[in-house]
MIVEX-952520 format. One line per 3 residues: number of its first residue (from 1); for each residue x, y, z of C-alpha. Coordinates in pm, 1 decimal. Each point is the difference from the previous one (the first is absolute). Layout:
REM MIVEX-952520
NUM = X,Y,Z  ...;
***
This chain:
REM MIVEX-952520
1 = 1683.4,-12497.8,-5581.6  88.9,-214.9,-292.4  -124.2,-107.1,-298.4;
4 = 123.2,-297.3,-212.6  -49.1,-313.7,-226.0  -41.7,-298.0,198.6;
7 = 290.1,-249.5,-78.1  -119.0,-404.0,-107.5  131.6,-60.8,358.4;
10 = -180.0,194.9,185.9  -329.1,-26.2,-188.4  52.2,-412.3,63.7;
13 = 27.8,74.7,382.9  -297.4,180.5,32.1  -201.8,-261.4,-220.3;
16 = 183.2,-279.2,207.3  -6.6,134.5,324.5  -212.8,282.8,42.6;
19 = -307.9,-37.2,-202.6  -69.4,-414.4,-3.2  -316.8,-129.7,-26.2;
22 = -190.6,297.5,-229.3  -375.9,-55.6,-26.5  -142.6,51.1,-329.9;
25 = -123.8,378.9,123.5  371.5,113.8,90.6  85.8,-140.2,-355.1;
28 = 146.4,350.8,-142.0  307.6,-40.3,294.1  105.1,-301.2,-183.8;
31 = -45.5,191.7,-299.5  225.4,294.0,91.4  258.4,-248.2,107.3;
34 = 70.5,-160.5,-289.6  57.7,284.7,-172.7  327.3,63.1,-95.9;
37 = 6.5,360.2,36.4  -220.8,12.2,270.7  100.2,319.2,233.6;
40 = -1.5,35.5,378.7  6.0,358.0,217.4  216.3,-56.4,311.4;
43 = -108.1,277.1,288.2  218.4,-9.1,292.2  107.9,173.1,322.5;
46 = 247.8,-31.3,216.9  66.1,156.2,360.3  -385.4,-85.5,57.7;
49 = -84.9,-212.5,306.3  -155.4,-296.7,-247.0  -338.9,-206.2,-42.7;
52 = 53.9,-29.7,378.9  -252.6,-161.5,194.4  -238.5,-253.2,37.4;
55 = 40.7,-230.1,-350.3  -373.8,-216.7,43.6  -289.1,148.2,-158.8;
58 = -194.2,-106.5,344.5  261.4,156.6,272.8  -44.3,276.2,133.4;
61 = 311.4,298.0,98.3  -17.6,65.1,396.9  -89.0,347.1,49.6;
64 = 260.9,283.9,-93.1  136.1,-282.6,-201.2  101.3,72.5,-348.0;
67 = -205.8,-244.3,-227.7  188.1,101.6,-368.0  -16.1,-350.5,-166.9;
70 = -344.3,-91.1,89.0  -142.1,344.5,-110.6  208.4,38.9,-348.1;
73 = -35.0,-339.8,-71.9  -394.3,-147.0,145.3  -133.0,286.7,68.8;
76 = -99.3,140.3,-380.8  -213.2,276.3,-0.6  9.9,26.4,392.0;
79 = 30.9,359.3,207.1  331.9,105.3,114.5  -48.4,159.9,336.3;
82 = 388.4,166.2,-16.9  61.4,337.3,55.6  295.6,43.1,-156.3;
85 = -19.9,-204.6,-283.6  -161.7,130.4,-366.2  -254.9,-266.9,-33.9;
88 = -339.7,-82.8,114.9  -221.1,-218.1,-186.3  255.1,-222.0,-127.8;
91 = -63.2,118.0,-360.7  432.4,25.1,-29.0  3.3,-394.3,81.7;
94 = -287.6,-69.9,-317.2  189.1,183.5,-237.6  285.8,-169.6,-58.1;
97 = -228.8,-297.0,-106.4  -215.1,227.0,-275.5  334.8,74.5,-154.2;
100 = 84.8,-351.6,-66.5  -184.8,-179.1,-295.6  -31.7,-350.8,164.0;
103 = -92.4,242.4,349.6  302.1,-148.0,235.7  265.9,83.0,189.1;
106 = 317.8,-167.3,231.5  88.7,179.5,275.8  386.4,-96.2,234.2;
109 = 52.6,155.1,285.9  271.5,13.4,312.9  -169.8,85.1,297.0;
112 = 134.5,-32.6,390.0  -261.9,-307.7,121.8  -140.1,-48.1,326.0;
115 = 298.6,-110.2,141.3  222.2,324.3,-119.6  145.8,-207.8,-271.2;
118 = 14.6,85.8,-348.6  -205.2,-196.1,-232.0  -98.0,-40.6,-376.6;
121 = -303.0,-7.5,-80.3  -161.5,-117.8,-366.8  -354.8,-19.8,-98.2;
124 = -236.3,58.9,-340.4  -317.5,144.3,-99.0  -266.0,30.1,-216.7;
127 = -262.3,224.4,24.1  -331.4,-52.0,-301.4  -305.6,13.4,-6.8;
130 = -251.1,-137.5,289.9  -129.6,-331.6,-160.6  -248.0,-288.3,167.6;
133 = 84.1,-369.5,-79.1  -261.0,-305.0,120.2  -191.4,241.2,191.3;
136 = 285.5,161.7,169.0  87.4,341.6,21.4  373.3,108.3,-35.2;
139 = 199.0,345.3,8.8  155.9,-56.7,-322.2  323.3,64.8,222.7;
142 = 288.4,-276.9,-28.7  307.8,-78.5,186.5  289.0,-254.5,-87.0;
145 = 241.8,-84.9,319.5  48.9,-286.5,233.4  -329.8,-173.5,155.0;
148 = -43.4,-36.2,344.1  -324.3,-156.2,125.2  -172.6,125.5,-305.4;
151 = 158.1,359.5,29.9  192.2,161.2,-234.2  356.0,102.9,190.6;
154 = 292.6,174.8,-167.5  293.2,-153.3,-93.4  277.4,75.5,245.2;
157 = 380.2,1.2,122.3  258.1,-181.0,-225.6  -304.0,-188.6,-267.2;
160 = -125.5,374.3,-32.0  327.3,176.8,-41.9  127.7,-203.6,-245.1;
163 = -307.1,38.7,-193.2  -36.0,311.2,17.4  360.0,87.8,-91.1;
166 = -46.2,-228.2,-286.4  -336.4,226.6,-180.6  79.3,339.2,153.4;
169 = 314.4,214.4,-115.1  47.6,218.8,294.9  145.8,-227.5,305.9;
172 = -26.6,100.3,408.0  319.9,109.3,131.5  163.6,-166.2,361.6;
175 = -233.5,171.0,230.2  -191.4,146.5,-299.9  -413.8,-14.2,83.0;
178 = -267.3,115.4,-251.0  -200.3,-132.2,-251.7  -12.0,-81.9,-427.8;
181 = -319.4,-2.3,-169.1  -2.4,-218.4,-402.7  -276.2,130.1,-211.9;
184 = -86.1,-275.2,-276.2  -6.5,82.9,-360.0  -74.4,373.8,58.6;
187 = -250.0,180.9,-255.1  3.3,371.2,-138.0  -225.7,222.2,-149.8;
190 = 72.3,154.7,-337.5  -260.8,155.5,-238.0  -128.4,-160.4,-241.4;
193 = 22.6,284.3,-249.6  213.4,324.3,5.0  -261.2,238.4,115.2;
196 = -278.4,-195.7,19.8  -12.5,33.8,379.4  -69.4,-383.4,59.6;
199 = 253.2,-256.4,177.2  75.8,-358.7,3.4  153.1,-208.5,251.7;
202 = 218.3,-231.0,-152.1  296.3,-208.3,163.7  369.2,90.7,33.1;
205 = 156.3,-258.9,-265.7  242.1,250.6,-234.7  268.0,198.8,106.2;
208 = -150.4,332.7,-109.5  -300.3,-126.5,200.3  230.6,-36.0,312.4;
211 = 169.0,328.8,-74.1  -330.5,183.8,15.0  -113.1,-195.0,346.1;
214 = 288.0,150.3,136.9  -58.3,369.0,-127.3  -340.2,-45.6,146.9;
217 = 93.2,-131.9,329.5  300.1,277.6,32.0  -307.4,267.2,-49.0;
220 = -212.0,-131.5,239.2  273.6,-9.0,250.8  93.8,346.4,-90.5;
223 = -408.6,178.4,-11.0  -63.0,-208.6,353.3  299.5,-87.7,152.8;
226 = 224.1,330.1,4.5  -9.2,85.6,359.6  191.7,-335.7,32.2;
229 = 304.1,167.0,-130.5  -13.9,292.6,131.7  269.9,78.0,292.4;
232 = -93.8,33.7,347.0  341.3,156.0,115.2  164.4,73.5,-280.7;
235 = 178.6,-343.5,-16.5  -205.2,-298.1,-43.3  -344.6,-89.9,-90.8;
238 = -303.7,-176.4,139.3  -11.1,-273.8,-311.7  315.4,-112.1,-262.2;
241 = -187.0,-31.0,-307.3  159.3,-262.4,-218.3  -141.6,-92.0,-394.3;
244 = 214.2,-267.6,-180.1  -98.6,-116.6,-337.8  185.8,-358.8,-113.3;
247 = 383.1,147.1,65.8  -73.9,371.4,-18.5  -51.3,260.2,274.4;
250 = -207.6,252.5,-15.0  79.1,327.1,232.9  -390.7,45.9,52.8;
253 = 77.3,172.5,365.7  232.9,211.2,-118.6  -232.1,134.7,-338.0;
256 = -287.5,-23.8,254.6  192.2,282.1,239.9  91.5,164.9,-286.1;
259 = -358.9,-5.9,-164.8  -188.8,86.6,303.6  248.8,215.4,213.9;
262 = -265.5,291.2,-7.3  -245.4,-234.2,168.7  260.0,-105.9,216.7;
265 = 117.7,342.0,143.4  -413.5,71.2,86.8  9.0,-279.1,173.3;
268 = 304.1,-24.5,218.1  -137.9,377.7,124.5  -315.1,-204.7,88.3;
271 = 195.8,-228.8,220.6  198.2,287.3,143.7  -342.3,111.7,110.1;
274 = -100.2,-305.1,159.8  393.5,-47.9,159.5  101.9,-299.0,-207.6;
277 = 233.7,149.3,-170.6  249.3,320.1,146.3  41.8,256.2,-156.2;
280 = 384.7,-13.5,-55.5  -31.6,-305.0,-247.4  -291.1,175.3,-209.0;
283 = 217.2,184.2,-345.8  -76.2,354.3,-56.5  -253.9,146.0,-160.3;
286 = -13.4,-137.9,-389.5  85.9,183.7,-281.6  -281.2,197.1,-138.1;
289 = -245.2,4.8,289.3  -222.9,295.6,-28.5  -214.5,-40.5,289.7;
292 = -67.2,-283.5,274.6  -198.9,9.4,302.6  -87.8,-263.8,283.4;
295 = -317.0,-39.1,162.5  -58.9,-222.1,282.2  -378.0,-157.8,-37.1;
298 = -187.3,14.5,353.2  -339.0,-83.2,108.5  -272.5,161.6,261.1;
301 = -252.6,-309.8,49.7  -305.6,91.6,174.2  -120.9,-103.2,370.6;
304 = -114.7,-355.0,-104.3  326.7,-103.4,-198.3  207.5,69.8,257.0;
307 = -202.3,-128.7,270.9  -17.6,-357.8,-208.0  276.1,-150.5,171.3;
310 = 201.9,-31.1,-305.7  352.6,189.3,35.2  -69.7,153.6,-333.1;
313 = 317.4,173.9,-63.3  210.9,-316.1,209.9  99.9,192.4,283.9;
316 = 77.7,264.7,-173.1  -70.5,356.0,175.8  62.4,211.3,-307.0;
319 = -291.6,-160.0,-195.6  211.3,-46.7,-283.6  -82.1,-218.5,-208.1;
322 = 284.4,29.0,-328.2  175.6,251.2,-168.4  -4.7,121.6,-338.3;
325 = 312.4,99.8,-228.1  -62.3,222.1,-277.5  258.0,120.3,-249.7;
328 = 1.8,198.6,-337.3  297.3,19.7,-268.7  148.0,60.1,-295.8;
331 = -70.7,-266.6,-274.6  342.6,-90.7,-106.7  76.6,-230.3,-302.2;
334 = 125.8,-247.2,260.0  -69.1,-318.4,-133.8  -79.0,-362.3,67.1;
337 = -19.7,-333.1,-42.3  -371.0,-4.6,188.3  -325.9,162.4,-56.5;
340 = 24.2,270.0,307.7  -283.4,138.1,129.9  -51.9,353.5,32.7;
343 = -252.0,252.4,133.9  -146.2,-296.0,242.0  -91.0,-49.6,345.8;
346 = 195.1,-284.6,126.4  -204.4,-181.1,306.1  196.2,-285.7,142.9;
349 = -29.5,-185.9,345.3  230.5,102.4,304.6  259.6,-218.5,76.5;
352 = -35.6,-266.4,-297.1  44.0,262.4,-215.9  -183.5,-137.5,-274.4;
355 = -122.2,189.4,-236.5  -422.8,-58.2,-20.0  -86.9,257.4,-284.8;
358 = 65.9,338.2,-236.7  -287.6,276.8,32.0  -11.8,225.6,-308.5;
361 = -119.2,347.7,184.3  141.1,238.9,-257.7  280.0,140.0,-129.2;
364 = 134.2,357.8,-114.0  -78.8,205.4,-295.0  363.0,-3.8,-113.5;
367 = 101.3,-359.6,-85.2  375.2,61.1,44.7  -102.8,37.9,387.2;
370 = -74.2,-336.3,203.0  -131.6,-86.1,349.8  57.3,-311.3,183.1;
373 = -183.5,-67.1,345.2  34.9,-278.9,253.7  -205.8,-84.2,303.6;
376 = 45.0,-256.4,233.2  -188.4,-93.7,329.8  172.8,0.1,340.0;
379 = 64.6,-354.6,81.8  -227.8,61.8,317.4  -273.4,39.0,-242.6;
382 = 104.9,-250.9,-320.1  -261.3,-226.3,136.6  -269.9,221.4,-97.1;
385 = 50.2,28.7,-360.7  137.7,-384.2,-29.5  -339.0,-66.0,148.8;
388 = -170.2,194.3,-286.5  180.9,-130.6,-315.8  -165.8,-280.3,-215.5;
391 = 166.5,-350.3,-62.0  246.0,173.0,-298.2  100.9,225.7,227.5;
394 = 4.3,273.8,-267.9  -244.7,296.5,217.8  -95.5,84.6,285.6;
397 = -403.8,7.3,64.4  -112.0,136.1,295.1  -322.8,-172.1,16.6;
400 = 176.5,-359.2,-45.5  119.4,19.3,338.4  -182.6,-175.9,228.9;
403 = 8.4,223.0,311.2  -133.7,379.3,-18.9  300.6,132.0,173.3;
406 = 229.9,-141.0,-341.5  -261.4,168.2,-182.9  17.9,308.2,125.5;
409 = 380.8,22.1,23.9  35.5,-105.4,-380.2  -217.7,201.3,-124.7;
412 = 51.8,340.3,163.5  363.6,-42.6,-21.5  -60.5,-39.4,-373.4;
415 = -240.3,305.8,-66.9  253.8,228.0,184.2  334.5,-209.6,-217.2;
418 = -176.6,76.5,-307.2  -138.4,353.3,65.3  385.3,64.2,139.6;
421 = 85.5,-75.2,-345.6  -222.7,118.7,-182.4  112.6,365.7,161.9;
424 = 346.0,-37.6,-31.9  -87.5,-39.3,-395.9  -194.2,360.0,35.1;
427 = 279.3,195.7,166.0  206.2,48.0,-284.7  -322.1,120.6,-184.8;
430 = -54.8,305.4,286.3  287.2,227.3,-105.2  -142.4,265.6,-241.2;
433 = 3.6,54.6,-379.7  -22.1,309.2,-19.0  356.0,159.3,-37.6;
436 = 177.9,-73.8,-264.0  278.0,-123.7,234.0  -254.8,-242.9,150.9;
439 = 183.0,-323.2,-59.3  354.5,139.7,93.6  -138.8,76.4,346.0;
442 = -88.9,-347.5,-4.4  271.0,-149.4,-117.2  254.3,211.6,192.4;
445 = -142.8,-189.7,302.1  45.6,-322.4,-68.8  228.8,-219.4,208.3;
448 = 291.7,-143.5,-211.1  194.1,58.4,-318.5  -30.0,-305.6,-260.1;
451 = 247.5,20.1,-345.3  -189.9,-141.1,-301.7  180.7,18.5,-322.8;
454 = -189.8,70.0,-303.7  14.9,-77.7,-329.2  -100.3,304.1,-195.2;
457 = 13.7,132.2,-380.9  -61.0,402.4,-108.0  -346.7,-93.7,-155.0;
460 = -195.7,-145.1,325.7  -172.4,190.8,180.1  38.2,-183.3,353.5;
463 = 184.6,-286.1,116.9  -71.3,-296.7,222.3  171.9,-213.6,252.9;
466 = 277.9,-229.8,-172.7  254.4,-233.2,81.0  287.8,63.5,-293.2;
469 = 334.6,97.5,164.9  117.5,221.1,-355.9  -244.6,233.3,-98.3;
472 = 43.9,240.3,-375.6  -134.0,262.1,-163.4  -54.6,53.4,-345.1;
475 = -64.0,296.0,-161.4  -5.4,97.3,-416.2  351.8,245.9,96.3;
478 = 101.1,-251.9,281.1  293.0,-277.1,-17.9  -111.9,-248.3,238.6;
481 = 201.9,-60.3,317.5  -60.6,-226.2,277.7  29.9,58.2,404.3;
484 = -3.3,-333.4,170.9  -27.1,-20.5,331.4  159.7,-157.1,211.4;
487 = -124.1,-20.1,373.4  -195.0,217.2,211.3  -7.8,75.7,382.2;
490 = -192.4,217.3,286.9  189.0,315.9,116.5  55.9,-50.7,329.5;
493 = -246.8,234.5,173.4  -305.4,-159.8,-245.3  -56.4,338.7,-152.5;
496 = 177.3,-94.4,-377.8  174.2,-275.5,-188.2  357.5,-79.5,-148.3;
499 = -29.2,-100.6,-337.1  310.8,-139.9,-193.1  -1.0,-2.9,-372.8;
502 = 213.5,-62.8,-307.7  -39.8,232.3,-300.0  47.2,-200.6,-305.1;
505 = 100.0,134.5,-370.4  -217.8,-140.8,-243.9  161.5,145.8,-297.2;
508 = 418.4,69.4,116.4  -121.6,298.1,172.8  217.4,46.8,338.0;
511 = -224.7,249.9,186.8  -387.6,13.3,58.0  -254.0,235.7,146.0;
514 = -124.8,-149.2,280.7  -371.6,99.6,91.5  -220.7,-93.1,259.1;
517 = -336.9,48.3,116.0  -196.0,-51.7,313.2  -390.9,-56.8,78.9;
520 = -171.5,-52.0,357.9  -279.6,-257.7,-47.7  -289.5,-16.6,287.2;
523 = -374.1,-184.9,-18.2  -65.1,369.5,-199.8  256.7,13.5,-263.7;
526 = 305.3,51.9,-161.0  186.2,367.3,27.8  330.6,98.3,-119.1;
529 = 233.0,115.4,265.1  183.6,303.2,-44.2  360.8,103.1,115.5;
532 = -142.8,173.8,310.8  -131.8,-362.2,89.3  212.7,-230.3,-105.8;
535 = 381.0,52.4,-29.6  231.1,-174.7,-225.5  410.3,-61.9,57.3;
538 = 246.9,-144.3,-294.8  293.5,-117.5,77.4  253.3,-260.7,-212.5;
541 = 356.4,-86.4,125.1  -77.5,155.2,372.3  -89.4,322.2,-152.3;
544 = -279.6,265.9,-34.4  -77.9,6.7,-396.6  -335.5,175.3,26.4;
547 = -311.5,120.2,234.2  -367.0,-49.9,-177.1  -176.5,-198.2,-227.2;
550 = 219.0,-25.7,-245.8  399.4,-18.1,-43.3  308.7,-70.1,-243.9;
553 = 87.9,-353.3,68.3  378.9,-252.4,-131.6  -111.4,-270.7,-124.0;
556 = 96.5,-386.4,127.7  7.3,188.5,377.8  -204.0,-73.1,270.8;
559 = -220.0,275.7,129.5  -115.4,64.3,319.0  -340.1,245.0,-4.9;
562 = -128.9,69.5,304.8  -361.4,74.2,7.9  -87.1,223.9,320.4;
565 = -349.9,83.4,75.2  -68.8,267.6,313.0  -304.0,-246.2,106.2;
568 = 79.6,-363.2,18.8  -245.2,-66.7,-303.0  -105.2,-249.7,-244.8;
571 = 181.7,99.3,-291.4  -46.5,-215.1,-391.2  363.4,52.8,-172.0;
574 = 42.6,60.6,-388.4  331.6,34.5,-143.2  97.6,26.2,-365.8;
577 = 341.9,77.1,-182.7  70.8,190.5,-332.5  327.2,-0.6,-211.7;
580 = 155.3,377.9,5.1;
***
């Protein structure tokens, strides 16, 4: 995707040879273009098959046919009957038109034609408001191309190539199919007020403007479009996501990956569970994982479902319907350059992989614990919940569907996703209070060890999560020293952690004490362990300096501590350093 200013070029060539002969009603297109810094959104793909297909409004695709140009381009606001494909009403196709400000778009595309040649293929659009004129009725839908006995027809081979190379930025390459979408004179919304709550749309005409259309457009890719960069097998990944701005690059796949690799993790275990993805390809478990669990959603339909006729579960003999990932962590003080969600219930179709929405179900008592949660339909049964989601494509409604059998499916498979998760939540709430060991016992079962280094000082009472890498301690008979560290790593067997540190002299001094301390954290709590639990190892220059939680340290040498619990565990690190 890119966004940029149109050049006085290109804005002439689509007033020249695009959009000729504007009535008065499509006046703000004229408008638009003869702004100066007018702004276009270029969406493309590549590797795609094309607007392939039948190119006249009137023709229609022989059956088993693909019929891509007719339906993306005519057919506005039309049902999609794909299985495999996100959309349904057509609501994807509308959209791009609401974001433009004069409502119109240009769409290029290289396609394979009936013939097995490649082709280019160029047409417009505008999409307003249905309007009548001398007693006739009309769509308010608008198309600029080539007539052919009073049909609109795209543009195609050489006339719509060299058009299209001449407005759009990204070109086809040799045997290169796909297609390029130009949004006119795009429009954001900003508020109108800090904190007033209420938003304006206004055009993209200032650089700070185009700046912030990109931030928004870079978020929406990340909240709905994450499982698109998310490995299959460890190597590649169903969608490159590309976002240039004018000259600049930004690496929105790789800070979406980063962002959302918790979601990602649930839901490459999903597609384990359905066998799209092995097993081999899937990275261990995550740092910081206290719990996960999951639960494969099935259905027992009574007598008169299954004796509809309707293969309810697609052939299926399991009477599985989707499975349902559900993880809890450790919050750490990771941090991004997205709004990730946490403690949701991700529902997204089967094999699109499109997100469709975020359920809030709850969340722990402790707020440095998270949960994340994906389900996903089998693609046998995607067809039930596509059939129950509205035009936005943002739920799923069971009583939308039109046929009981989607009804049924949808919503018990919902009821028992939702009461899955709302258990999972309770577990960690079972384990009893009474001791005063309670939340060790809890915590000394957790699944993996996760380092957090804190910054503490002698007068607070607790500490939270933090992301400094040098962390002091000040006291009123206490020169102030620093230990920085330096890297951290796993023990091999998962049940501890290397830590490598530098113990710096604040004030000349060449030695330090060296003192650490270590917590378990669950959904319960936070308890100290002590050295019966958790064992500590110094060592600087290949050698043992010390055993415990605190030891005589040189200063400007790396040290190597390695934290040992007898239980892999969950363990929240503080260190501190004082001059001796």
């Amino acid at each position: 995707m890119r966004v940029d200013r149109l050049t006085d070029l290109r804005r002439r060539l689509l007033l020249d040879r695009i959009f000729t002969d504007l009535p008065a009603s499509l006046s703000q297109i004229h408008e638009s273009l003869k702004s100066p810094q007018v702004h276009a959104i270029e969406i493309y793909d590549r590797g795609t098959s094309g607007l392939e297909g039948p190119f006249r409004a009137f023709e229609e695709a022989p059956r088993g046919k693909p019929n891509n140009f007719n339906s993306f381009v005519f057919d506005i606001g039309s049902t999609s009957d794909s299985q495999v494909s996100g959309g349904t009403y057509g609501f994807g196709k509308t959209a791009t038109f609401q974001v433009s400000k004069s409502h119109c778009v240009v769409y290029w595309s290289r396609c394979l034609n009936q013939s097995g040649e490649p082709e280019h293929r160029l047409i417009a659009s505008a999409l307003h408001d249905p309007y009548a004129e001398q007693g006739v009725r009309f769509t308010g839908a608008h198309w600029w191309g080539t007539i052919v006995g009073g049909d609109v027809e795209p543009l195609r081979g050489d006339e719509a190539e060299a058009i299209g190379r001449a407005i759009f930025q990204s070109d086809f390459g040799v045997d290169e199919t796909g297609t390029s979408i130009l949004i006119l004179d795009p429009e954001i919304s900003l508020e109108q007020q800090r904190g007033s709550g209420l938003e304006e749309r206004v055009p993209v005409r200032t650089v700070a403007h185009a700046e912030e259309l990109v931030r928004q457009i870079a978020d929406a890719m990340a909240f709905s479009a994450w499982p698109k960069t998310t490995s299959t097998d460890g190597v590649s990944t169903p969608m490159n996501i590309e976002l240039h701005h004018g000259t600049k690059t930004h690496e929105v796949a790789t800070a979406i990956r980063s962002g959302y690799s918790r979601w990602a993790s649930a839901l490459a275990r999903v597609r384990a569970a359905q066998g799209q993805q092995s097993s081999e390809s899937i990275e261990s478990t995550p740092p910081g994982v206290i719990r996960e669990k999951i639960e494969t959603i099935r259905l027992r339909p009574n007598a008169s479902l299954r004796g509809s006729g309707d293969p309810i579960f697609g052939g299926r003999t399991d009477n599985v319907v989707g499975h349902l990932y559900l993880v809890a962590s450790v919050r750490s003080a990771e941090t991004s350059v997205f709004e990730v969600p946490r403690n949701r219930l991700c529902l997204m179709r089967s094999l699109a992989e499109l997100v469709v929405r975020y359920d809030e179900v709850g969340s722990f008592d402790d707020d440095a614990v998270q949960w994340h949660a994906v389900f996903k339909p089998t693609p046998e049964c995607d067809r039930h919940f596509s059939a129950s989601e509205p035009s936005t494509h943002d739920s799923w409604t069971p009583r939308a569907a039109e046929e009981e059998v989607s009804t049924y499916v949808v919503s018990r498979a919902l009821h028992q996703v939702r009461s899955k998760t709302r258990a999972f939540l309770t577990e960690g709430k079972t384990v009893g209070r009474s001791g005063e060991r309670s939340v060790r016992k809890v915590a000394m079962a957790l699944r993996s060890f996760v380092p957090t280094v804190l910054a503490i000082s002698d007068d607070q009472a607790s500490s939270q999560p933090g992301s400094r890498s040098s962390v002091r301690r000040r006291g009123r008979h206490t020169a102030v020293t620093d230990l920085e560290v330096i890297s951290s790593q796993r023990l091999p067997d998962g049940q501890g952690q290397e830590l490598v540190v530098r113990p710096v002299g604040i004030q000349g001094e060449s030695r330090i004490m060296g003192q650490i301390s270590l917590f378990a954290r669950s959904q319960d709590g936070r308890m100290e362990l002590n050295n019966s639990e958790a064992g500590v190892i110094w060592k600087q220059n290949g050698v043992i300096e010390g055993h415990g939680r605190e030891c005589l340290l040189d200063v400007e040498t790396d040290v190597h501590i390695e934290i040992r619990t007898h239980v892999a565990t969950a363990v929240e690190v503080v260190l501190r350093g004082e001059a001796v």
